[in-house]
PyMOL Python script that loads the backbone (N, CA, C, O; Angstrom):
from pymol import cmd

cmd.read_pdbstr("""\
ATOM      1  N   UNK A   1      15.775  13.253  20.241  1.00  0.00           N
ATOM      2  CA  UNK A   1      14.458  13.870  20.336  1.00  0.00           C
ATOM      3  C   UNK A   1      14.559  15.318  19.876  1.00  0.00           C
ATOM      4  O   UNK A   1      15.551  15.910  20.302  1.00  0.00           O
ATOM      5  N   UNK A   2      13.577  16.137  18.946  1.00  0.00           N
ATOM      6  CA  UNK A   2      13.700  16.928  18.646  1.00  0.00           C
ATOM      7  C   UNK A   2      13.416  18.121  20.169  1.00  0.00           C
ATOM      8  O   UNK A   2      12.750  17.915  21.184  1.00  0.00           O
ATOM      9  N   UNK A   3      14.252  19.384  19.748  1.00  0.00           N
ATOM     10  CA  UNK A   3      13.873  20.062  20.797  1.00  0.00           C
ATOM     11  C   UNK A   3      13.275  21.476  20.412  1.00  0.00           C
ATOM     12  O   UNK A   3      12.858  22.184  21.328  1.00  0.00           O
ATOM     13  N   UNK A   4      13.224  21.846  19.334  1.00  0.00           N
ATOM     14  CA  UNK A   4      12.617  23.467  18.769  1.00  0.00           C
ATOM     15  C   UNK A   4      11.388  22.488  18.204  1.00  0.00           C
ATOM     16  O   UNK A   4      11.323  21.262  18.118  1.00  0.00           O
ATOM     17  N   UNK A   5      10.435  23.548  17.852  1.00  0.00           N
ATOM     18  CA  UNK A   5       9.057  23.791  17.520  1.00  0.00           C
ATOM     19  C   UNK A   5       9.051  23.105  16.263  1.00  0.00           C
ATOM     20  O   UNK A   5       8.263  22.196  16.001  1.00  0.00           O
ATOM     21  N   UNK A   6      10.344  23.745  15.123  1.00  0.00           N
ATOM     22  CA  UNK A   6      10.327  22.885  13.720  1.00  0.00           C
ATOM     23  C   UNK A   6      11.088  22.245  13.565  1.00  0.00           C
ATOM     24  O   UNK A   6      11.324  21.741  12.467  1.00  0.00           O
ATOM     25  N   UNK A   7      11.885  21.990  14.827  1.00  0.00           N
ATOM     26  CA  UNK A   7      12.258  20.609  14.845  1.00  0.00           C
ATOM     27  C   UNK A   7      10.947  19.528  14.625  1.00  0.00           C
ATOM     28  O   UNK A   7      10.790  18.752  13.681  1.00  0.00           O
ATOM     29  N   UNK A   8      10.225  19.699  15.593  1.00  0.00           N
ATOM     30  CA  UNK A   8       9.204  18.656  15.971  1.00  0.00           C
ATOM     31  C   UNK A   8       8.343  18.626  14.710  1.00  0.00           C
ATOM     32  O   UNK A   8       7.881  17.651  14.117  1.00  0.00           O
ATOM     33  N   UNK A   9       8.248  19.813  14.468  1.00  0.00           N
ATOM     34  CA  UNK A   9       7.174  19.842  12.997  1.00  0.00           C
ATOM     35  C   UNK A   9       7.955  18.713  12.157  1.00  0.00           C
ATOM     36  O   UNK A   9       7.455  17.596  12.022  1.00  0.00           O
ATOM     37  N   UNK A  10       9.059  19.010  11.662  1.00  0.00           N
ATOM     38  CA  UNK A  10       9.673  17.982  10.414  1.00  0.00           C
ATOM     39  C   UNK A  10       9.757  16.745  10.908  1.00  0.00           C
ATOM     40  O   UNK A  10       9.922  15.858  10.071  1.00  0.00           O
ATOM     41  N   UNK A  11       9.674  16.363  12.287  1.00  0.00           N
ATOM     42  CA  UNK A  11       9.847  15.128  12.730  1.00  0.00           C
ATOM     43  C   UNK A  11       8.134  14.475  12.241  1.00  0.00           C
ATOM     44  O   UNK A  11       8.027  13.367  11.715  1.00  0.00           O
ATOM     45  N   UNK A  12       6.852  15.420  12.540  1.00  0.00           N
ATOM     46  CA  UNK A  12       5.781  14.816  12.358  1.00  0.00           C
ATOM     47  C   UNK A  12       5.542  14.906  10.562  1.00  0.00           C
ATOM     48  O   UNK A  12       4.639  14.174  10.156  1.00  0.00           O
ATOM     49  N   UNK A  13       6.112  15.550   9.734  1.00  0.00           N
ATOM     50  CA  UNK A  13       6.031  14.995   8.577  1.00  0.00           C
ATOM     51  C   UNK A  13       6.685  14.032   8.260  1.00  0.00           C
ATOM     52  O   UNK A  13       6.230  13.273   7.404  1.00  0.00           O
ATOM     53  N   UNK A  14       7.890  13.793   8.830  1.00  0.00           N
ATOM     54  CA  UNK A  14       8.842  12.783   7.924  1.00  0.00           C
ATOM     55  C   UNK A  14       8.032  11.747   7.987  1.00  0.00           C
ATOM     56  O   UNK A  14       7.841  10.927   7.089  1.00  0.00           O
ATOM     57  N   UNK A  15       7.523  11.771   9.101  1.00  0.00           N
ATOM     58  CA  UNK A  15       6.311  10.381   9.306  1.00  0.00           C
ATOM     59  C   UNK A  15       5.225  10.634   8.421  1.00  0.00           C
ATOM     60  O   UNK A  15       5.127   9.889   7.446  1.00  0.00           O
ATOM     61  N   UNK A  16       4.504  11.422   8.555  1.00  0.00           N
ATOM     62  CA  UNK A  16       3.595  11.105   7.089  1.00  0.00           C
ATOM     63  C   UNK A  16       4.272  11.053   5.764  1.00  0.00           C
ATOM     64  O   UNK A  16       3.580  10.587   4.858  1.00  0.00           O
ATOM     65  N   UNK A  17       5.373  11.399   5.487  1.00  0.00           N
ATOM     66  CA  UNK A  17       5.784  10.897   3.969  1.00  0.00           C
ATOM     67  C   UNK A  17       6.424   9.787   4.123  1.00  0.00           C
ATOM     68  O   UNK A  17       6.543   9.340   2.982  1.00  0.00           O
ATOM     69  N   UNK A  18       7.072   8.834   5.103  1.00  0.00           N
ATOM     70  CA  UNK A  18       7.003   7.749   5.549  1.00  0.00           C
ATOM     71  C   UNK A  18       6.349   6.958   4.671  1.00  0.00           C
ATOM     72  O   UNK A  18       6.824   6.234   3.796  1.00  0.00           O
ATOM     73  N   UNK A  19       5.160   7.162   4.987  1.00  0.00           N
ATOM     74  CA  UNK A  19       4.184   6.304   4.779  1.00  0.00           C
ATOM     75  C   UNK A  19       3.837   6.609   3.471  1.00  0.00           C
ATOM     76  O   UNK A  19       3.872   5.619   2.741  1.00  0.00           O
ATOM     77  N   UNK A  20       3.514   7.647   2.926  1.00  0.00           N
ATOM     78  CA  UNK A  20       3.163   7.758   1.760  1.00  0.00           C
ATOM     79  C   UNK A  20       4.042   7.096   0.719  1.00  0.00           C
ATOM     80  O   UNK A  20       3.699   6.376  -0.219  1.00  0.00           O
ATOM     81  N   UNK A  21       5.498   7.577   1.160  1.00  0.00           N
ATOM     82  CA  UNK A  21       6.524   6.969   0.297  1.00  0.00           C
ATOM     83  C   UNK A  21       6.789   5.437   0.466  1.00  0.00           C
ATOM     84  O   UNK A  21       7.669   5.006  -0.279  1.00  0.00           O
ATOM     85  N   UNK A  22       6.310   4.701   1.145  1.00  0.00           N
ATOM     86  CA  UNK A  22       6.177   2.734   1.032  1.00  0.00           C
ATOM     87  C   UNK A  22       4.964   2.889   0.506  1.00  0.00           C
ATOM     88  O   UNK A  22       5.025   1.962  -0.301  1.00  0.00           O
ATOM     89  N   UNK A  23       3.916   3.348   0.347  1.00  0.00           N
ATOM     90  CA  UNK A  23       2.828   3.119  -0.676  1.00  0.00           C
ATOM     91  C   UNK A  23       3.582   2.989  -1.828  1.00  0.00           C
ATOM     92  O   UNK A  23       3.902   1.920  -2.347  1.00  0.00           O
ATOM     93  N   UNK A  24       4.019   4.741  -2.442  1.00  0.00           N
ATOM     94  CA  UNK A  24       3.941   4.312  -4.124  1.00  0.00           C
ATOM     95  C   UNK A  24       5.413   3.409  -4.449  1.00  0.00           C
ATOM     96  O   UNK A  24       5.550   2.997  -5.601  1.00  0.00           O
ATOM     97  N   UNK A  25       6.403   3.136  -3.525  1.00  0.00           N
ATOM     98  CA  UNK A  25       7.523   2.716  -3.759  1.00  0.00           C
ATOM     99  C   UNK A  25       6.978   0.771  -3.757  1.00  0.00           C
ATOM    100  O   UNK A  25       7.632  -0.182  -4.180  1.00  0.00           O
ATOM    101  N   UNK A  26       5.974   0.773  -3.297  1.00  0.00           N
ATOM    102  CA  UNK A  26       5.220  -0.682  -3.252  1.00  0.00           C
ATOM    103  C   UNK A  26       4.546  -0.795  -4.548  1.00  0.00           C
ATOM    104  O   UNK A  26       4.804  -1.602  -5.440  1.00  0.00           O
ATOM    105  N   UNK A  27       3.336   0.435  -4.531  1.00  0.00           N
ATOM    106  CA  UNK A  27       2.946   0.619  -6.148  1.00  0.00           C
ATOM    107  C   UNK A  27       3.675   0.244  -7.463  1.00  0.00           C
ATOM    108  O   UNK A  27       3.246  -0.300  -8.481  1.00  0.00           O
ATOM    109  N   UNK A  28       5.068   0.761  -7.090  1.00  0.00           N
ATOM    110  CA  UNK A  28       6.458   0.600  -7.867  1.00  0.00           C
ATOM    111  C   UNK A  28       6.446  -0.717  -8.575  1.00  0.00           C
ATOM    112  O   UNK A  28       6.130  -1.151  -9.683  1.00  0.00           O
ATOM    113  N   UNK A  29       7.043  -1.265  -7.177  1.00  0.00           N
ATOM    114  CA  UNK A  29       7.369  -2.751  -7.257  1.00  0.00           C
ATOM    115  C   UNK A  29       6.574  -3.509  -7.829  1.00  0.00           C
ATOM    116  O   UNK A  29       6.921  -4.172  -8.807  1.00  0.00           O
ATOM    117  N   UNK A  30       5.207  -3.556  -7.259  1.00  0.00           N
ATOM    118  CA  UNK A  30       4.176  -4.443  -8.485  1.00  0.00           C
ATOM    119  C   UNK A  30       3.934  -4.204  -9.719  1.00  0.00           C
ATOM    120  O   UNK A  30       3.904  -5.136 -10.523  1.00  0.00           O
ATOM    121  N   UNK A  31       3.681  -2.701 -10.165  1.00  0.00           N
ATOM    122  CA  UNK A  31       4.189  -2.837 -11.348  1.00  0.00           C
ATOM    123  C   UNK A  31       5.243  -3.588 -12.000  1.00  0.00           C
ATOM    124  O   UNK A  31       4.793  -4.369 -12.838  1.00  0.00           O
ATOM    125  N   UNK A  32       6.363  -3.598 -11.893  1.00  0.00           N
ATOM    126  CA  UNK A  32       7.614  -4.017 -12.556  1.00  0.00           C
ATOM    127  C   UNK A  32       7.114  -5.250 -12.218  1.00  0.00           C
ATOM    128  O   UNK A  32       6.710  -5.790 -13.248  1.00  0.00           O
ATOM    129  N   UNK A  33       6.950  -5.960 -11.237  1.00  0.00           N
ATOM    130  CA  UNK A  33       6.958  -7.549 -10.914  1.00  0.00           C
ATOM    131  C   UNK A  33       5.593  -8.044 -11.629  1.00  0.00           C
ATOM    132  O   UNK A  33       4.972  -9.068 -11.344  1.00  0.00           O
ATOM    133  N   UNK A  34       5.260  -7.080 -12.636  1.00  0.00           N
ATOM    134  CA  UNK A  34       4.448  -7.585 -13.573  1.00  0.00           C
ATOM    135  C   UNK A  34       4.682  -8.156 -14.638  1.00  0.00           C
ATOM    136  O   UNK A  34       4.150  -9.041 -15.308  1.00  0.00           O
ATOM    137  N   UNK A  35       5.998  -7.203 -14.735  1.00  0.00           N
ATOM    138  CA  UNK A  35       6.310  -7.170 -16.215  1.00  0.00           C
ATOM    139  C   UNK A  35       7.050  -8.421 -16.070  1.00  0.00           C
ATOM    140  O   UNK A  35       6.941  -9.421 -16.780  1.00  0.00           O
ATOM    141  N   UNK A  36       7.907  -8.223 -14.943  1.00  0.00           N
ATOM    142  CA  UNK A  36       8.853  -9.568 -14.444  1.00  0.00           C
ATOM    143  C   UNK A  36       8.240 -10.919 -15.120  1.00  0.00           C
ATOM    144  O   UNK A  36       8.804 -11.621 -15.959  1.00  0.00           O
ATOM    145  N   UNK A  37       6.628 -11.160 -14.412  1.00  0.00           N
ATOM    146  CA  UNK A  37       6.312 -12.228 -14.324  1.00  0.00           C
ATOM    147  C   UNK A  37       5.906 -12.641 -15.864  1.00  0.00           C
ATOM    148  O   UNK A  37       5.998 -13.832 -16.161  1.00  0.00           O
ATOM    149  N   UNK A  38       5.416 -11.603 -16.952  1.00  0.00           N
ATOM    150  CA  UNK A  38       5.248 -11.601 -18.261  1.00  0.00           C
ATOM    151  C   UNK A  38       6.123 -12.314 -18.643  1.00  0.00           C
ATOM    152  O   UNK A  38       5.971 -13.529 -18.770  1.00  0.00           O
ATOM    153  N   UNK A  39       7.265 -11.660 -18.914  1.00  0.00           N
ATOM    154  CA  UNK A  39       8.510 -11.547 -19.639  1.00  0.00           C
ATOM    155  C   UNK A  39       8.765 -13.289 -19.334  1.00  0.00           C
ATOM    156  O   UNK A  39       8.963 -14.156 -20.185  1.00  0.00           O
ATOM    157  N   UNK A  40       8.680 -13.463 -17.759  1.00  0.00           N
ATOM    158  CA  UNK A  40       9.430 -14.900 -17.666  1.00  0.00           C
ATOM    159  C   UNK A  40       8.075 -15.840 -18.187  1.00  0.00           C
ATOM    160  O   UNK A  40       8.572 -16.953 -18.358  1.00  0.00           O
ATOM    161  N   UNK A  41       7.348 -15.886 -18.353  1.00  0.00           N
ATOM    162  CA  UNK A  41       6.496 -16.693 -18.921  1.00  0.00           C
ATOM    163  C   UNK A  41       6.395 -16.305 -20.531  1.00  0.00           C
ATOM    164  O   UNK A  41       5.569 -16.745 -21.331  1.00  0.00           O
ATOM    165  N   UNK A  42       7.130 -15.653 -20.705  1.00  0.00           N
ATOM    166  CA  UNK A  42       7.131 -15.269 -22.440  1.00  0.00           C
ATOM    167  C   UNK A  42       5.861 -14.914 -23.069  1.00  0.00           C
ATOM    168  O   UNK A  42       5.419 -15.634 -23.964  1.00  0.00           O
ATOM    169  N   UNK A  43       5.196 -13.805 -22.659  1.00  0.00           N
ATOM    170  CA  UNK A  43       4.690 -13.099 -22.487  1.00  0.00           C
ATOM    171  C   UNK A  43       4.176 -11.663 -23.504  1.00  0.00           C
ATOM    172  O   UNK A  43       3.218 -10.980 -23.141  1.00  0.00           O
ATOM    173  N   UNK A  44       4.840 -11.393 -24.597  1.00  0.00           N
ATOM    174  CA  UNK A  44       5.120 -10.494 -24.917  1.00  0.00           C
ATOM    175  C   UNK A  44       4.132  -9.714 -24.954  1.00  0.00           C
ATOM    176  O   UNK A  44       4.434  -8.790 -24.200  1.00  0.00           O
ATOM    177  N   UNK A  45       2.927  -9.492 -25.466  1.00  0.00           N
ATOM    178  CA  UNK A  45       1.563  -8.933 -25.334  1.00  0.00           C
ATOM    179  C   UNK A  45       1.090  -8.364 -24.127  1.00  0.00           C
ATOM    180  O   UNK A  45       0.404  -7.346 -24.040  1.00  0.00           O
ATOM    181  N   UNK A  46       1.624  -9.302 -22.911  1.00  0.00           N
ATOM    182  CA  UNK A  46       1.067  -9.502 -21.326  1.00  0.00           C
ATOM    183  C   UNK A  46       2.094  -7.912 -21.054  1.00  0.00           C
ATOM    184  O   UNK A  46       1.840  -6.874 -20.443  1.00  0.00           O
ATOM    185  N   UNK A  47       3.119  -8.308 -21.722  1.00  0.00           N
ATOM    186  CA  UNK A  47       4.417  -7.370 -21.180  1.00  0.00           C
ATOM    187  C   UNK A  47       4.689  -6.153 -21.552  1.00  0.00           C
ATOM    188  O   UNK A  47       5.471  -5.324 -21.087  1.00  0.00           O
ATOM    189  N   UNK A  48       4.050  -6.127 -22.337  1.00  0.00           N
ATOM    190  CA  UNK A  48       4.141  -4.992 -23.039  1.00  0.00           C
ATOM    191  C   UNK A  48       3.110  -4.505 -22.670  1.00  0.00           C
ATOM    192  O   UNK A  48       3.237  -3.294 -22.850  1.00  0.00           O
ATOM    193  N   UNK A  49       1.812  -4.785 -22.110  1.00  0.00           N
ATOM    194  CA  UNK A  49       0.601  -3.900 -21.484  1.00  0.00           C
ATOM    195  C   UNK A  49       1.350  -3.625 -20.084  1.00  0.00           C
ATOM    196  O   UNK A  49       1.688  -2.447 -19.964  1.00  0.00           O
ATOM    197  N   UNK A  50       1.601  -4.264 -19.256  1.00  0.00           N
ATOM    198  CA  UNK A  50       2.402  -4.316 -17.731  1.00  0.00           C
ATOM    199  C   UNK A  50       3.548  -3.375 -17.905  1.00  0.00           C
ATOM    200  O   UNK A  50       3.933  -2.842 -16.864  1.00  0.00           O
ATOM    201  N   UNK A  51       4.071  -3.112 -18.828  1.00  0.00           N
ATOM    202  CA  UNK A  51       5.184  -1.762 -19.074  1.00  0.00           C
ATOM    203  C   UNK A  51       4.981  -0.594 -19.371  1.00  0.00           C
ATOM    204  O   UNK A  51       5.679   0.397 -19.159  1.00  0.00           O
ATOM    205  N   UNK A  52       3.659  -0.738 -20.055  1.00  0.00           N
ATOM    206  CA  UNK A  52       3.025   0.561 -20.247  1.00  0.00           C
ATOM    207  C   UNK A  52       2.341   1.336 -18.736  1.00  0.00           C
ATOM    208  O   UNK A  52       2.029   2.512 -18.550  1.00  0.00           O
ATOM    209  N   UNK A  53       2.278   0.265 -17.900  1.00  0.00           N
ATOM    210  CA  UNK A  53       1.725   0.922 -16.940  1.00  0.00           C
ATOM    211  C   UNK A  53       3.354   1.243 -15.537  1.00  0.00           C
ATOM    212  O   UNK A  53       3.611   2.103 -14.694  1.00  0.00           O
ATOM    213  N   UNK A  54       3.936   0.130 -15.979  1.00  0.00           N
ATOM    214  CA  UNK A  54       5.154   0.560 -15.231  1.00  0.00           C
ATOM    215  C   UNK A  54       5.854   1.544 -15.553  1.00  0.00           C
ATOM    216  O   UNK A  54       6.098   2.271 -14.590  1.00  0.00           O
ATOM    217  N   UNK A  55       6.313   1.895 -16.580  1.00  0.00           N
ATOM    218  CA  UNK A  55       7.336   3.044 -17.033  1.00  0.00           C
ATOM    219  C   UNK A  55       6.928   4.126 -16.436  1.00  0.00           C
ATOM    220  O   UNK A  55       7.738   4.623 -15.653  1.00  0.00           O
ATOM    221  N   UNK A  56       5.393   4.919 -16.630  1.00  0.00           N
ATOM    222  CA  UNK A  56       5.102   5.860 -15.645  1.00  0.00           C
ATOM    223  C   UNK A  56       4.900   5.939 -14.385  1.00  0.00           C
ATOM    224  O   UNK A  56       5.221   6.887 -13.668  1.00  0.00           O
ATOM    225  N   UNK A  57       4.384   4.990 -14.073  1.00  0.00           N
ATOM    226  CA  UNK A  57       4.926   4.702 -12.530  1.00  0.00           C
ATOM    227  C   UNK A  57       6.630   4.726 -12.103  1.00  0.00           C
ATOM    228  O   UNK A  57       6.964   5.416 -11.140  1.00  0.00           O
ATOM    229  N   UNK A  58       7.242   4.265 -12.554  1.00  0.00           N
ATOM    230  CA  UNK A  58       8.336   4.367 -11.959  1.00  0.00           C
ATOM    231  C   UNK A  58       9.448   5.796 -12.725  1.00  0.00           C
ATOM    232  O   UNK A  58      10.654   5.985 -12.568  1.00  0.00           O
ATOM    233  N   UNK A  59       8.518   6.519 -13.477  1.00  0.00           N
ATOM    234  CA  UNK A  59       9.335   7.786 -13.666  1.00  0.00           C
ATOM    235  C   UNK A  59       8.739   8.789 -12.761  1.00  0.00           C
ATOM    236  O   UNK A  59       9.491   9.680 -12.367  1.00  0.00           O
ATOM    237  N   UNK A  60       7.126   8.788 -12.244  1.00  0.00           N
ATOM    238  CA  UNK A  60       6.805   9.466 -11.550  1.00  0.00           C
ATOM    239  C   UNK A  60       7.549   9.474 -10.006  1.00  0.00           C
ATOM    240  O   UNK A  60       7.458  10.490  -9.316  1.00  0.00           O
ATOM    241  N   UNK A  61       8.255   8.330  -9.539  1.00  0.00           N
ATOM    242  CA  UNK A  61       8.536   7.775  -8.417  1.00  0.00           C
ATOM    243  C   UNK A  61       9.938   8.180  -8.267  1.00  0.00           C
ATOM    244  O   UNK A  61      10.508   8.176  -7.176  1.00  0.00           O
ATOM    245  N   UNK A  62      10.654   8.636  -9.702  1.00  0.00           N
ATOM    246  CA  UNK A  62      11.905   9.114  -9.794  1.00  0.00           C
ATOM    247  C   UNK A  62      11.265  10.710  -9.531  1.00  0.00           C
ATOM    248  O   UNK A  62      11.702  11.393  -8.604  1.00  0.00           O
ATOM    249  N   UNK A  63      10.532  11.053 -10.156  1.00  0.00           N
ATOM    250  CA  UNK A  63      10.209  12.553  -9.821  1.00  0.00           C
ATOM    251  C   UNK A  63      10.087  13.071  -8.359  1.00  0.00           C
ATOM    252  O   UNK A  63      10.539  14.131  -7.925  1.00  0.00           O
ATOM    253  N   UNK A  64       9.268  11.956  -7.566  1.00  0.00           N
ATOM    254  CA  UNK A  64       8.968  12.203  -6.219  1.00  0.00           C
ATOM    255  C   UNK A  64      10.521  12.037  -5.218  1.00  0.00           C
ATOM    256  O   UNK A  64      10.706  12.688  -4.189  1.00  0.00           O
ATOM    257  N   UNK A  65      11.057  11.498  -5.526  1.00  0.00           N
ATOM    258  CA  UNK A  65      12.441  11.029  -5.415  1.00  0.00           C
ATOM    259  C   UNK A  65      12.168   9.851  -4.653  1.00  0.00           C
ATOM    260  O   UNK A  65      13.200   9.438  -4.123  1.00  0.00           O
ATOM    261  N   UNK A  66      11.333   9.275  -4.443  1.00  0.00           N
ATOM    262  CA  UNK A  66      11.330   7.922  -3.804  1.00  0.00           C
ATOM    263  C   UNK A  66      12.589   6.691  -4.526  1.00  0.00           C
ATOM    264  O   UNK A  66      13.296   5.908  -3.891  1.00  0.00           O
ATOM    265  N   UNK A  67      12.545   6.821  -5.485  1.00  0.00           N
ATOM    266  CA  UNK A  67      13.872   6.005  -6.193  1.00  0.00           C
ATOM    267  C   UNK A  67      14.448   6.892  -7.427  1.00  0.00           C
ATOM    268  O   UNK A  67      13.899   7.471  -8.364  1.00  0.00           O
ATOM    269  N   UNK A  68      15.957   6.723  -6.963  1.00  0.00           N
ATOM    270  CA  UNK A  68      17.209   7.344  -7.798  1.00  0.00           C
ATOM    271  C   UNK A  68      16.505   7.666  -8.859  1.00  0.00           C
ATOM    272  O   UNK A  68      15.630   6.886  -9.236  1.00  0.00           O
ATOM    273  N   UNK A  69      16.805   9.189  -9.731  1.00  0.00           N
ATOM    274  CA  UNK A  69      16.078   9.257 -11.342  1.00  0.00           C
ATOM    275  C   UNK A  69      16.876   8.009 -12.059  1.00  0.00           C
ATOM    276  O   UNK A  69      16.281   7.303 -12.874  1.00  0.00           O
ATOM    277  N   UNK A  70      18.116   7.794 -11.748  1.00  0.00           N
ATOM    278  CA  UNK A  70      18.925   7.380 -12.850  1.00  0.00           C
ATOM    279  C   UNK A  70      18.844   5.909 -12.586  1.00  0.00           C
ATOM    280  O   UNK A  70      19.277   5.281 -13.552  1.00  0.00           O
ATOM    281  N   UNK A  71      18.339   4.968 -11.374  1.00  0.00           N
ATOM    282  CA  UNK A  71      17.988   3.753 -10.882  1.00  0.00           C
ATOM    283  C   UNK A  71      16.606   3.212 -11.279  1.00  0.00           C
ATOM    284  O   UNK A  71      16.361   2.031 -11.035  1.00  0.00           O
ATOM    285  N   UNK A  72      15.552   4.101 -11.959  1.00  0.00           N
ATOM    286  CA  UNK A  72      14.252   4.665 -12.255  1.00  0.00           C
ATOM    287  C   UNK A  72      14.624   3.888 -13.968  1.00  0.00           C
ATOM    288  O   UNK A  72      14.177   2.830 -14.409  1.00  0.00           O
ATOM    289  N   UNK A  73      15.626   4.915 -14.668  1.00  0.00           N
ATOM    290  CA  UNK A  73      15.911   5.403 -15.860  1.00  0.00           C
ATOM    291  C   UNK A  73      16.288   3.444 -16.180  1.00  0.00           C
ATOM    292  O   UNK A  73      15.670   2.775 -17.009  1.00  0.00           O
ATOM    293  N   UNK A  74      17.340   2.941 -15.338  1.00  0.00           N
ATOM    294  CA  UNK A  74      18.205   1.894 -15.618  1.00  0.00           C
ATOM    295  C   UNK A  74      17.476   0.613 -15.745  1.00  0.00           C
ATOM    296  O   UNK A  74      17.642  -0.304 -16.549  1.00  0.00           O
ATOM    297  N   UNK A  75      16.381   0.790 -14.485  1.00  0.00           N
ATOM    298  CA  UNK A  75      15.324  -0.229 -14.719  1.00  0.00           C
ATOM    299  C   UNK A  75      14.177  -0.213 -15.914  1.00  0.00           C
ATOM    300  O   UNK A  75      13.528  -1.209 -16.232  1.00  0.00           O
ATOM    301  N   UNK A  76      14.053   0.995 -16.472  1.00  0.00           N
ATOM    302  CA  UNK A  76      13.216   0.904 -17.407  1.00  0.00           C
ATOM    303  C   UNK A  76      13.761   0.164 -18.942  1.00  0.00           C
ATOM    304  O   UNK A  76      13.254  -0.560 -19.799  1.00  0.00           O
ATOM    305  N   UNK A  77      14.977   0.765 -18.725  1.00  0.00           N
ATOM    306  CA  UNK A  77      15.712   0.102 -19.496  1.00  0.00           C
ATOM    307  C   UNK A  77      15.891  -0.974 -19.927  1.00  0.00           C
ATOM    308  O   UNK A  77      15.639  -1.377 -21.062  1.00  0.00           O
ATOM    309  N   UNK A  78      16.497  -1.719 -18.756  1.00  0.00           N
ATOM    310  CA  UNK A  78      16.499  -3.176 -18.711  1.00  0.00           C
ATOM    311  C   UNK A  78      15.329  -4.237 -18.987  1.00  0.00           C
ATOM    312  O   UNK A  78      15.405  -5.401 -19.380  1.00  0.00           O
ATOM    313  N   UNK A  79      14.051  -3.324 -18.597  1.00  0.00           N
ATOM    314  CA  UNK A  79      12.705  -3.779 -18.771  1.00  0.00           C
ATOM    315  C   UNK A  79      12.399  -3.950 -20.557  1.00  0.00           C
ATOM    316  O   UNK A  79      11.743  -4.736 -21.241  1.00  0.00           O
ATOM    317  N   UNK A  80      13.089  -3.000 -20.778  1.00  0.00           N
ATOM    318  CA  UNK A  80      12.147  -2.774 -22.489  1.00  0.00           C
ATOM    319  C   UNK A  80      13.837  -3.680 -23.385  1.00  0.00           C
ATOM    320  O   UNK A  80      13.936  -3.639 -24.612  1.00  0.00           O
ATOM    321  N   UNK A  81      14.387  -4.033 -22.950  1.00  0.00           N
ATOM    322  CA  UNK A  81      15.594  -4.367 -23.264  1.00  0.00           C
ATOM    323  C   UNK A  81      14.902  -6.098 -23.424  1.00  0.00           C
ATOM    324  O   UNK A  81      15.007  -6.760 -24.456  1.00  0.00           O
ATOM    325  N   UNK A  82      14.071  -6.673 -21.898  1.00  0.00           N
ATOM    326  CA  UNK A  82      13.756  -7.773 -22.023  1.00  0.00           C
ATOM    327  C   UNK A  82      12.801  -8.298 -22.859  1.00  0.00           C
ATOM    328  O   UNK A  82      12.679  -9.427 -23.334  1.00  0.00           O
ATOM    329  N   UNK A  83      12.105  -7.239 -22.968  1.00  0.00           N
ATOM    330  CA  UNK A  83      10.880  -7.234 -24.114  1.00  0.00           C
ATOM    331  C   UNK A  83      11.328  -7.549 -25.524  1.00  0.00           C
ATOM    332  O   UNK A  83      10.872  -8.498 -26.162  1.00  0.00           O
ATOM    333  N   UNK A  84      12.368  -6.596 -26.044  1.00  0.00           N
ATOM    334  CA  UNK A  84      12.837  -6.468 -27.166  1.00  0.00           C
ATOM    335  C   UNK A  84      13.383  -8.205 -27.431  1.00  0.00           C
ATOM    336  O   UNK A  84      13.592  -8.733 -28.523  1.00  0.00           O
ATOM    337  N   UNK A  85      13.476  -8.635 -26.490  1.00  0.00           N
ATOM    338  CA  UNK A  85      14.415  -9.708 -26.879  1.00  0.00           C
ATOM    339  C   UNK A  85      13.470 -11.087 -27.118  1.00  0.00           C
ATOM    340  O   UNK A  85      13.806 -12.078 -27.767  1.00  0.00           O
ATOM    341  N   UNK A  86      12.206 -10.872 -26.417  1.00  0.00           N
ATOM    342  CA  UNK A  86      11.116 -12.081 -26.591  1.00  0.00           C
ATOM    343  C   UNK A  86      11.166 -12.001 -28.115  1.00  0.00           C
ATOM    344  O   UNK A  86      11.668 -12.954 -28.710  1.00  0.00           O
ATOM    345  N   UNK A  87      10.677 -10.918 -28.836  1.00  0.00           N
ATOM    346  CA  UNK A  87       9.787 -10.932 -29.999  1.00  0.00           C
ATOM    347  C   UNK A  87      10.607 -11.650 -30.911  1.00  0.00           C
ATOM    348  O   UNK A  87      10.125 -12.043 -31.973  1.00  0.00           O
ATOM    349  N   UNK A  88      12.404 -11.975 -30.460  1.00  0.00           N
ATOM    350  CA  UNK A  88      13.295 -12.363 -31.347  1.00  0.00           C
ATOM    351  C   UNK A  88      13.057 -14.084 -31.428  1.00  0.00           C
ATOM    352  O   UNK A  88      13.328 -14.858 -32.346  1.00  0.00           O
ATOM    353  N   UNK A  89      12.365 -14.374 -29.921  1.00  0.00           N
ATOM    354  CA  UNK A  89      12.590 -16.096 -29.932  1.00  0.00           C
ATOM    355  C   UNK A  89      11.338 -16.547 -30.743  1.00  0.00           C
ATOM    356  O   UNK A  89      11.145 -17.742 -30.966  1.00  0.00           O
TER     357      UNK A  89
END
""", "prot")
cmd.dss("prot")
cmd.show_as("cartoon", "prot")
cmd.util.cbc("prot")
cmd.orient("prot")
């Protein structure tokens, strides 16, 4: 239990960014599990709109630090990596 004044203060924010931070880290996730679901239905058009909206989402989310910059960076990666590879089949 906190026992100074800003102790208690940082205890009542961590809780509101708590919360804020499972919003956009959820925001996150559906994005990408867009692209996910594109990509596996072969998709490329679908996927390539669903990435355009993920990539900034999940660099903004590296900015906020809600997820690693470089875990941010790796998934985008891998994302446009899967894309690249439809247009080949």
């Amino acid at each position: 239990m906190a026992n100074t004044k800003s102790a208690k203060k940082a205890a009542r924010q961590a809780v509101r960014r708590t919360v804020v931070n499972k919003a956009r880290r959820s925001q996150v996730r559906s994005t990408v599990r867009k692209v996910e679901e594109a990509i596996a239905a072969g998709d490329r058009d679908t996927a390539l709109a669903a990435m355009a909206n993920a990539e900034p989402a999940l660099v903004r989310a590296a900015q906020k630090n809600i997820v690693h910059r470089n875990a941010a960076q790796r998934k985008v990666s891998r994302l446009a990596h899967r894309i690249a590879k439809l247009d080949k089949k």
